[in-house]
Backbone bond lengths (Angstrom), bond angles and torsions (degrees), N, CA, C in turn:
res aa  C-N    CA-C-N  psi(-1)  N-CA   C-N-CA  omega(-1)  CA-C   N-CA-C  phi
1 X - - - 1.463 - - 1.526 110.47 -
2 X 1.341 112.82 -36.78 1.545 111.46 -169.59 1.750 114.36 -72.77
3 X 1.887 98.33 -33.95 1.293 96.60 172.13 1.784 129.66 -69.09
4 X 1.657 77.52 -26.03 2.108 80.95 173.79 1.279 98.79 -62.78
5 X 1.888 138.05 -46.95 1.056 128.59 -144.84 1.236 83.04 -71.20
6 X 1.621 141.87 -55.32 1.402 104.65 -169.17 1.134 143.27 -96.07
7 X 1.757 105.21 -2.86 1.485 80.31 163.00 2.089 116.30 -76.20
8 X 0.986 115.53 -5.36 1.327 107.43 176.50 1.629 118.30 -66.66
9 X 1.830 99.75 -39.53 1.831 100.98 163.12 1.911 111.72 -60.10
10 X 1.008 118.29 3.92 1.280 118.84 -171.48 1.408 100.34 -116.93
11 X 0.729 112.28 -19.46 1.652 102.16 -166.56 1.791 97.27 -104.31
12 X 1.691 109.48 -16.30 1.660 114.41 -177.82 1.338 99.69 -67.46
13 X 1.421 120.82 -41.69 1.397 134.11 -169.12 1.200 135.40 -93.25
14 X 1.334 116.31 0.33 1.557 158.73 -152.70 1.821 87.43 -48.44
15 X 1.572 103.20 -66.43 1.212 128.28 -135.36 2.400 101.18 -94.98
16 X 1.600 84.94 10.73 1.963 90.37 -172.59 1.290 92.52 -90.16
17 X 1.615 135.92 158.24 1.306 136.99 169.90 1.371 122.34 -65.42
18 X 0.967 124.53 155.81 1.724 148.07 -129.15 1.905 84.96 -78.68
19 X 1.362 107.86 -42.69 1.591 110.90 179.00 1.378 117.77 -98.32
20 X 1.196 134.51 7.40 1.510 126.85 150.89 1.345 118.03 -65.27
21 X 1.707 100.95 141.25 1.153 116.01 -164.59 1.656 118.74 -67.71
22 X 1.236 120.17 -28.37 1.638 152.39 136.24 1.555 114.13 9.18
23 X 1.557 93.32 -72.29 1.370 135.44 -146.90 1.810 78.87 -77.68
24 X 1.673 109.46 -73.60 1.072 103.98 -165.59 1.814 124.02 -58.59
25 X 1.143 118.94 -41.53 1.549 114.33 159.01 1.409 128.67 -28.97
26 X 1.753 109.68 -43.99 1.430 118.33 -167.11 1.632 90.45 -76.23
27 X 1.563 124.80 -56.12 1.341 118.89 179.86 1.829 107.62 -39.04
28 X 1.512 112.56 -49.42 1.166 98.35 -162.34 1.522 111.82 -77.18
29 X 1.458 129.57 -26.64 1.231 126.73 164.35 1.901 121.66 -62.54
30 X 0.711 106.77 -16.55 1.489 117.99 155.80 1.366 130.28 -43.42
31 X 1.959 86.00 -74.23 1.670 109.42 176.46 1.684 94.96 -38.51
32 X 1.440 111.38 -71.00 0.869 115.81 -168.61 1.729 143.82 -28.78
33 X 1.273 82.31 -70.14 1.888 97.55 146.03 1.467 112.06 -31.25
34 X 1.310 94.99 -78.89 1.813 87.28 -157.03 2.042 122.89 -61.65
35 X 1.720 103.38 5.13 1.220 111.72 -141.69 1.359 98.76 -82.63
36 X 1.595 124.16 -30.92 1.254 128.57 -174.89 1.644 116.60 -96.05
37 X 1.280 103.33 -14.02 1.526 106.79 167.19 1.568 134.29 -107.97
38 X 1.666 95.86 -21.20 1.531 111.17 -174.62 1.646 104.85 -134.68
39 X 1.559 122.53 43.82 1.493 120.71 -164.42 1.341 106.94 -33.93
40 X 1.679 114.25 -70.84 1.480 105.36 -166.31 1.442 128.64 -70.40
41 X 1.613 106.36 -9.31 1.831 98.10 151.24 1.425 116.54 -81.47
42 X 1.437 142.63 -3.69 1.049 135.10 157.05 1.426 135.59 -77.54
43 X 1.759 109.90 -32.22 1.295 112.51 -167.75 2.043 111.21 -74.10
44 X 1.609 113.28 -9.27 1.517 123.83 178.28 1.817 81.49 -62.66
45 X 1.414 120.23 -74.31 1.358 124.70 -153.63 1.739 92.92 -69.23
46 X 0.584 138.58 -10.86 1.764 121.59 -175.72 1.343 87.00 -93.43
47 X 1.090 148.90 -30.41 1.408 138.24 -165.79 1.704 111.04 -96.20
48 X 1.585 112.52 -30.80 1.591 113.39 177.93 1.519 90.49 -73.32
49 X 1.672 139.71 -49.42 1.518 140.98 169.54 1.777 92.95 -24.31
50 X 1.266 116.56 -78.77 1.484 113.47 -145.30 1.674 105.08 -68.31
51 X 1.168 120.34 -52.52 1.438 108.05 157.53 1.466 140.90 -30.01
52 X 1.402 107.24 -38.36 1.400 125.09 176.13 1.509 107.64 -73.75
53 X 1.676 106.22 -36.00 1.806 109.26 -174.02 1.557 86.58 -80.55
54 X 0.786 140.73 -42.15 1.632 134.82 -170.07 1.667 114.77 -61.95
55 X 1.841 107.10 -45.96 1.124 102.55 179.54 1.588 125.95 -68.82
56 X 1.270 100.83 -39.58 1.526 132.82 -154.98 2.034 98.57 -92.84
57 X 1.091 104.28 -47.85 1.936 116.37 -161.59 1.866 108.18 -145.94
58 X 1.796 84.03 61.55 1.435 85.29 174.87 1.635 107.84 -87.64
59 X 1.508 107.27 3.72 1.445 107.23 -175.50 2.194 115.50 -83.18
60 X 1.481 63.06 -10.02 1.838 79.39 -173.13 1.601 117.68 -80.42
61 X 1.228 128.43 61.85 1.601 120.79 -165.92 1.207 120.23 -42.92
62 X 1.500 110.59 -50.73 1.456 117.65 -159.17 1.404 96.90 -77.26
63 X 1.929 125.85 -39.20 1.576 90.80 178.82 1.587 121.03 -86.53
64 X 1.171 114.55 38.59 1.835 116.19 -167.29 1.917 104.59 -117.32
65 X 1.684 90.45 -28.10 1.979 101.65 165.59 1.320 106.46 -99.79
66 X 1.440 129.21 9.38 1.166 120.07 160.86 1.526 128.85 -94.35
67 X 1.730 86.94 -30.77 1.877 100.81 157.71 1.379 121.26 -66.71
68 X 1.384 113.58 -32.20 1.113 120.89 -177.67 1.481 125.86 -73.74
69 X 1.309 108.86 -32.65 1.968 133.54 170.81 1.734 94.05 -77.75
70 X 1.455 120.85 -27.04 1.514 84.83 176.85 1.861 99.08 -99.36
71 X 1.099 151.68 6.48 1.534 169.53 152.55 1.069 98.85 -56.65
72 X 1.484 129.04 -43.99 2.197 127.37 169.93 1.497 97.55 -68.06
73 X 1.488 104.42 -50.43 2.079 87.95 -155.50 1.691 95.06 -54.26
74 X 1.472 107.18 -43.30 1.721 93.46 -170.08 1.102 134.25 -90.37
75 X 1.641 108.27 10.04 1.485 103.74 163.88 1.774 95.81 -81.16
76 X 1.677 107.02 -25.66 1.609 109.38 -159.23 2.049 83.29 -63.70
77 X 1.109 122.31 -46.70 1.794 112.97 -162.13 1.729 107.17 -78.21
78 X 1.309 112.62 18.77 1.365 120.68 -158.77 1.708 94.08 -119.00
79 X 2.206 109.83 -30.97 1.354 101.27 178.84 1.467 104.97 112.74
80 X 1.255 109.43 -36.38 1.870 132.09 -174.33 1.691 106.28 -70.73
81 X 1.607 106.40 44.18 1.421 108.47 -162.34 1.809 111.70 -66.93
82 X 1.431 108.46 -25.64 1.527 105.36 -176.50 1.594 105.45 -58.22
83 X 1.503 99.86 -47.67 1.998 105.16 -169.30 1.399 87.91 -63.25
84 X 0.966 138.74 -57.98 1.778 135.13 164.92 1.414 111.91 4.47
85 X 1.469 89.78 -89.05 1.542 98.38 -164.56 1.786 114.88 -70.21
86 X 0.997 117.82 -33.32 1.121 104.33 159.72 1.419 147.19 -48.62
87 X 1.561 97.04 -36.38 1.724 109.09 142.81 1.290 137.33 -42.60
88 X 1.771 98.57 -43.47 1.376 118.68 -175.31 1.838 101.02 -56.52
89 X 1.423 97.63 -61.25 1.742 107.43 -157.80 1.502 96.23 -46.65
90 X 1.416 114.37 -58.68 1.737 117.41 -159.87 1.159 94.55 -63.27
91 X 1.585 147.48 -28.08 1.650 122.53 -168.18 1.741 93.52 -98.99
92 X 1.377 131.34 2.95 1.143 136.98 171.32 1.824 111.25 -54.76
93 X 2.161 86.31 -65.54 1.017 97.17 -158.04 1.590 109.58 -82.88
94 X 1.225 126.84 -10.04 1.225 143.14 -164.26 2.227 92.48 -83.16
95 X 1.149 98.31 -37.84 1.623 97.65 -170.20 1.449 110.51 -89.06
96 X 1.522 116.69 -31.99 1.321 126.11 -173.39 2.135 99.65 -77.42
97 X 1.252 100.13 0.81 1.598 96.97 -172.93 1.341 102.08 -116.35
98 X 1.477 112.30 -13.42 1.719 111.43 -173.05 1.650 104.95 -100.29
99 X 1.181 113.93 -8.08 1.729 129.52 179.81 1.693 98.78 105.66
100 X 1.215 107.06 170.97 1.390 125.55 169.78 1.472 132.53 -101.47
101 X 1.285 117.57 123.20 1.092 130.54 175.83 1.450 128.08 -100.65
102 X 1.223 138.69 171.85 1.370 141.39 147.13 1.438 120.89 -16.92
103 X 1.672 92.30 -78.90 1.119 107.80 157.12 1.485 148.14 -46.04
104 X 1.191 95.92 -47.28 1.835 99.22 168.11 1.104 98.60 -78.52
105 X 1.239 129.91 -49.89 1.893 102.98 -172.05 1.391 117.09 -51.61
106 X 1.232 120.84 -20.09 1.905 110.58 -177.83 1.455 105.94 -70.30
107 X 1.622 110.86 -35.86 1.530 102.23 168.26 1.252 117.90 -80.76
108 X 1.165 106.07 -22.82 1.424 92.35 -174.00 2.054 107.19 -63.74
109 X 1.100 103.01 -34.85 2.000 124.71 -171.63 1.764 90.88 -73.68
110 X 1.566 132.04 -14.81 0.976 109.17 153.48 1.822 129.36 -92.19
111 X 1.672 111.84 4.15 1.160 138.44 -144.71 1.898 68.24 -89.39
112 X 1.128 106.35 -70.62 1.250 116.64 -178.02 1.789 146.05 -38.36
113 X 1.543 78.53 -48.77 1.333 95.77 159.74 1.700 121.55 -70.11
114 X 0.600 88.42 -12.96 1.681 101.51 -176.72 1.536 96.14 -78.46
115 X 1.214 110.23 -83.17 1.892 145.06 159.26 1.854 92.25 6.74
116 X 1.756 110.88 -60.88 1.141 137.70 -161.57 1.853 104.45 -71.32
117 X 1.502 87.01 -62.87 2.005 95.79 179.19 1.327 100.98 -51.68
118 X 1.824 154.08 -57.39 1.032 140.51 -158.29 1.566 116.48 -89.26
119 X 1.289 103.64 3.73 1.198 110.13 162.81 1.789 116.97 87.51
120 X 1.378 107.54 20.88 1.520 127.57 -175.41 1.362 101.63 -80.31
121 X 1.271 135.64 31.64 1.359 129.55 176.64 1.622 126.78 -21.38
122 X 1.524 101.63 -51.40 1.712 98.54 -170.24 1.804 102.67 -57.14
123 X 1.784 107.84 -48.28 1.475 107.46 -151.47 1.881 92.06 -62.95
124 X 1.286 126.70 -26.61 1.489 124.95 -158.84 1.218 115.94 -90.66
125 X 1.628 112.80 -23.25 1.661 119.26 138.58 1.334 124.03 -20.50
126 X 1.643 91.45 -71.83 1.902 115.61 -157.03 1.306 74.93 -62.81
127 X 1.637 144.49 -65.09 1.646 129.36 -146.19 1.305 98.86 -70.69
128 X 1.560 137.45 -33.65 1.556 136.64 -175.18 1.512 88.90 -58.13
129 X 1.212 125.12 -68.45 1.316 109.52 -145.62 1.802 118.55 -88.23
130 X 1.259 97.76 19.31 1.994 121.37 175.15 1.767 82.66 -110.58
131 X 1.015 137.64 -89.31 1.361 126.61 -154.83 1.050 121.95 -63.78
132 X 1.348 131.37 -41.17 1.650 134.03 169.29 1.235 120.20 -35.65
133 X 1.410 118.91 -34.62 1.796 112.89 177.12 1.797 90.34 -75.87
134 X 0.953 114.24 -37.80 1.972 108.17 -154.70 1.626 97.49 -82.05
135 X 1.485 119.39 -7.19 1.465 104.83 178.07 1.530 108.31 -107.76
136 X 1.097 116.91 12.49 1.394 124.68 162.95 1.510 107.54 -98.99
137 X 1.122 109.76 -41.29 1.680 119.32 -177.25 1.423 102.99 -62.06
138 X 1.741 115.24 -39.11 1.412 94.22 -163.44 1.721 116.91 -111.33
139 X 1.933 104.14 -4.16 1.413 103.32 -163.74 2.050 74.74 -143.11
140 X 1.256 154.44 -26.42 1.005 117.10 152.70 1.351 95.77 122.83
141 X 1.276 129.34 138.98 1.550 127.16 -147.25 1.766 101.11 -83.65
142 X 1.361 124.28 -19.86 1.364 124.17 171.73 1.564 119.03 -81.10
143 X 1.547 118.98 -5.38 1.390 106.85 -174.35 1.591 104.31 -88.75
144 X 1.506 90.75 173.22 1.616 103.39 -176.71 1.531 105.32 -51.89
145 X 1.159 139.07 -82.77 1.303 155.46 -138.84 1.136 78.16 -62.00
146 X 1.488 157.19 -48.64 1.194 138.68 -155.27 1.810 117.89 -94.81
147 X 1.181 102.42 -28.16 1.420 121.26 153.74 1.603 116.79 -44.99
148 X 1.590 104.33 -61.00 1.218 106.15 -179.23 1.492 119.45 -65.96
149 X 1.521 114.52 -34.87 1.331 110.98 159.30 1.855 121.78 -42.50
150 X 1.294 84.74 -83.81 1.639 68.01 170.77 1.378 149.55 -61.57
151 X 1.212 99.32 -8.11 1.553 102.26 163.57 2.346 104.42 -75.73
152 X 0.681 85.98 2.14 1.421 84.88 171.22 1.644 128.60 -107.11
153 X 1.256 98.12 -5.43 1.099 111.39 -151.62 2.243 81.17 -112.63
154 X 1.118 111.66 -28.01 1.547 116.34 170.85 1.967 96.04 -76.01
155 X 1.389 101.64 -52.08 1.309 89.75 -160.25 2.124 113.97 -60.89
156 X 1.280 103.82 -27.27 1.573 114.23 163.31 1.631 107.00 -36.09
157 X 1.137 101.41 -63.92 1.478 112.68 -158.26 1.828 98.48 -76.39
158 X 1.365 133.45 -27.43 1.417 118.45 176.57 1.827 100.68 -86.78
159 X 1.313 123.10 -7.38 1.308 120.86 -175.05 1.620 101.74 -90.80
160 X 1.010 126.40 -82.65 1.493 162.69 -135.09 2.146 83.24 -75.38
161 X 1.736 91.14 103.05 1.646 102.53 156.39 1.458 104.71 -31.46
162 X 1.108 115.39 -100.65 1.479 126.40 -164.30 1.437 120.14 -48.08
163 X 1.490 131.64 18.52 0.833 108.99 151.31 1.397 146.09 -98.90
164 X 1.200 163.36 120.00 1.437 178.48 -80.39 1.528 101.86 -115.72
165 X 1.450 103.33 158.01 1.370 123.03 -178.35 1.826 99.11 -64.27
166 X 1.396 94.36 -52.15 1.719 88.11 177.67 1.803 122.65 -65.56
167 X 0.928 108.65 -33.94 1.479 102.50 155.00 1.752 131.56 -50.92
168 X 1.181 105.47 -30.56 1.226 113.49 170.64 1.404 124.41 -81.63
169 X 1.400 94.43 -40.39 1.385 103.83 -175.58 1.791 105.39 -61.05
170 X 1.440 116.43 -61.28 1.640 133.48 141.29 1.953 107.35 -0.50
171 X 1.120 93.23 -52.32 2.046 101.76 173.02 0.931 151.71 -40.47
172 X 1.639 76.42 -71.86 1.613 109.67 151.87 1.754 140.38 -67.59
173 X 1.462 102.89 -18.03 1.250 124.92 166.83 1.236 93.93 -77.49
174 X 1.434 146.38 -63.37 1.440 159.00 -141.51 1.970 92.13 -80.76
175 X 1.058 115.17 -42.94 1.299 114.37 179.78 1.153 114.50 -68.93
176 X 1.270 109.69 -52.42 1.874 108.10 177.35 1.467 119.60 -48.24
177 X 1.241 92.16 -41.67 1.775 107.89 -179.14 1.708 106.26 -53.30
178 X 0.995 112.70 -55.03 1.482 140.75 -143.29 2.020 94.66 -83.30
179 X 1.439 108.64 -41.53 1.436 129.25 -165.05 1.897 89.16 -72.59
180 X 1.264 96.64 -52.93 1.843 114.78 -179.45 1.397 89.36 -21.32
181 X 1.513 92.54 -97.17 1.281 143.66 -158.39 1.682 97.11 -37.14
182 X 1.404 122.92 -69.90 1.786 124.82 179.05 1.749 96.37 -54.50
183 X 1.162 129.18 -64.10 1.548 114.27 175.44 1.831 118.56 -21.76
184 X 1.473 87.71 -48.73 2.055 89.17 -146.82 1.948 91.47 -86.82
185 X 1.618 129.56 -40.72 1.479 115.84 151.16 1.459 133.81 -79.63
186 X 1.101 116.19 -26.25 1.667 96.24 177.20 1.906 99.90 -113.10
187 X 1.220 116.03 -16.00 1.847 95.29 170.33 1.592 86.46 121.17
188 X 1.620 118.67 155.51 1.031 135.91 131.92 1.873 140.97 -1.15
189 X 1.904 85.01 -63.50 1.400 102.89 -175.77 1.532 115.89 -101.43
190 X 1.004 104.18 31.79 1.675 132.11 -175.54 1.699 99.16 -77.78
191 X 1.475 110.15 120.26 1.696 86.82 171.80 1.294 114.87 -102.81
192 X 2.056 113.70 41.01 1.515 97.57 166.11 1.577 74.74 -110.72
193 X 1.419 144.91 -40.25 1.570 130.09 169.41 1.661 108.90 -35.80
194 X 1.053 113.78 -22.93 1.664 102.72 -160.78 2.006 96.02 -99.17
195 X 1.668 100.38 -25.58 1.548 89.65 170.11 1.598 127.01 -75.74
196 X 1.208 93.39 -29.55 1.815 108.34 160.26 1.557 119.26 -64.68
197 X 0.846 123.58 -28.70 1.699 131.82 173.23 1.710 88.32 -73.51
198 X 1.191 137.16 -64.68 1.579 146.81 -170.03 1.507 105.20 -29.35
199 X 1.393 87.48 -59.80 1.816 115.40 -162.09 1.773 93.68 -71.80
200 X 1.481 112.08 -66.33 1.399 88.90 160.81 1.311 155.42 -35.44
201 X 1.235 117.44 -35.82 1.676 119.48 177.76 1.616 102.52 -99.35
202 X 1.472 120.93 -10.98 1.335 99.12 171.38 1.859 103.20 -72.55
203 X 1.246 96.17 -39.62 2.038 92.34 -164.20 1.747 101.65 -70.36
204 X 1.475 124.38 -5.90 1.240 136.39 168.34 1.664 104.58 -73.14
205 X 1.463 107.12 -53.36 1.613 105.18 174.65 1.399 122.00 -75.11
206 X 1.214 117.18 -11.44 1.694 128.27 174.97 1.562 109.42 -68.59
207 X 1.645 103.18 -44.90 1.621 114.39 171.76 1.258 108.39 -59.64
208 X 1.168 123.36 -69.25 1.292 129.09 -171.85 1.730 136.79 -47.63
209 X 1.732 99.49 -47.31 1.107 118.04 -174.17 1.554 98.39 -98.87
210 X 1.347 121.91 -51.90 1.542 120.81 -148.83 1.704 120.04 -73.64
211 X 1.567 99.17 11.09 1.609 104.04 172.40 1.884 117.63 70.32
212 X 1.222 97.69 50.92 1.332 102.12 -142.18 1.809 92.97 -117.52
């Protein structure tokens, strides 16, 4: 459904000039669409999008690291994780210098997740512990984006050799919390409750087993 919706916003707009602002949204809701189901038919249009925001609306920051954060996830679902993360850092550092928003924090919480999947632990620390106060400050310790933060911030500490018994221990507190919390709004049979239960008993078996 999401991909009809965009190519149908694309095809409404088909016919607006190459530099209306219009035109470029529908391209970028497109990219979008196709990015998690059809990466490599999306990543041609996520990339003619960012050119166009560059040529056309280089005045526009926030929507040019937002083209750009969705240009990482799909090189990231494409496998092309190095060109990834390098994307990641520059729309990191470009947002973490212009202030934080709503909006940028969701990319930024995918900046991270990313940070997390390649296994960059130290740099995804330093961003956990800069964004975690500002995603409570700005979206509130029960919303998603902030959830998902901290659930990343447990999963560091059951991944990452070097980290300490107190980090773990830190995890496992963070999991319980986190396990609560997905139980009592989305249910039991929730499979982001059931990835928090995961993350929990691994940093439970890290204590236990990992000599720690």
């Amino acid at each position: 459904v999401e991909v009809a919706l965009g190519w149908a916003c694309w095809k409404t707009y088909l016919g607006r000039p190459v530099a209306d602002h219009v035109w470029s949204c529908a391209m970028g809701v497109l990219g979008a669409a196709l990015r998690d189901s059809r990466p490599e038919e999306a990543l041609p249009v996520l990339e003619a999008s960012l050119a166009m925001n560059l040529r056309y609306w280089s005045h526009a920051e926030e929507v040019i690291m937002n083209t750009k954060g969705n240009l990482a996830n799909c090189l990231n679902q494409l496998g092309r994780h190095d060109e990834a993360i390098v994307l990641y850092r520059e729309v990191y550092a470009k947002l973490a210098m212009h202030g934080i928003t709503e909006t940028s924090l969701f990319v930024i919480s995918n900046v991270i997740i990313s940070s997390v999947n390649q296994g960059h632990y130290a740099e995804a620390r330093s961003m956990l512990r800069e964004q975690l106060p500002n995603a409570n400050q700005l979206v509130g310790p029960a919303h998603t984006i902030t959830h998902s933060l901290r659930r990343q911030e447990a999963i560091i500490a059951v991944q990452d050799p070097a980290a300490s018994r107190e980090d773990v221990l830190r995890a496992e507190k963070t999991g319980e919390e986190l396990v609560t919390n997905a139980r009592r709004v989305l249910g039991p049979l929730h499979p982001e409750t059931q990835t928090d239960e995961a993350w929990l008993m691994d940093a439970r078996k890290k204590l236990h087993e990992g000599g720690l």
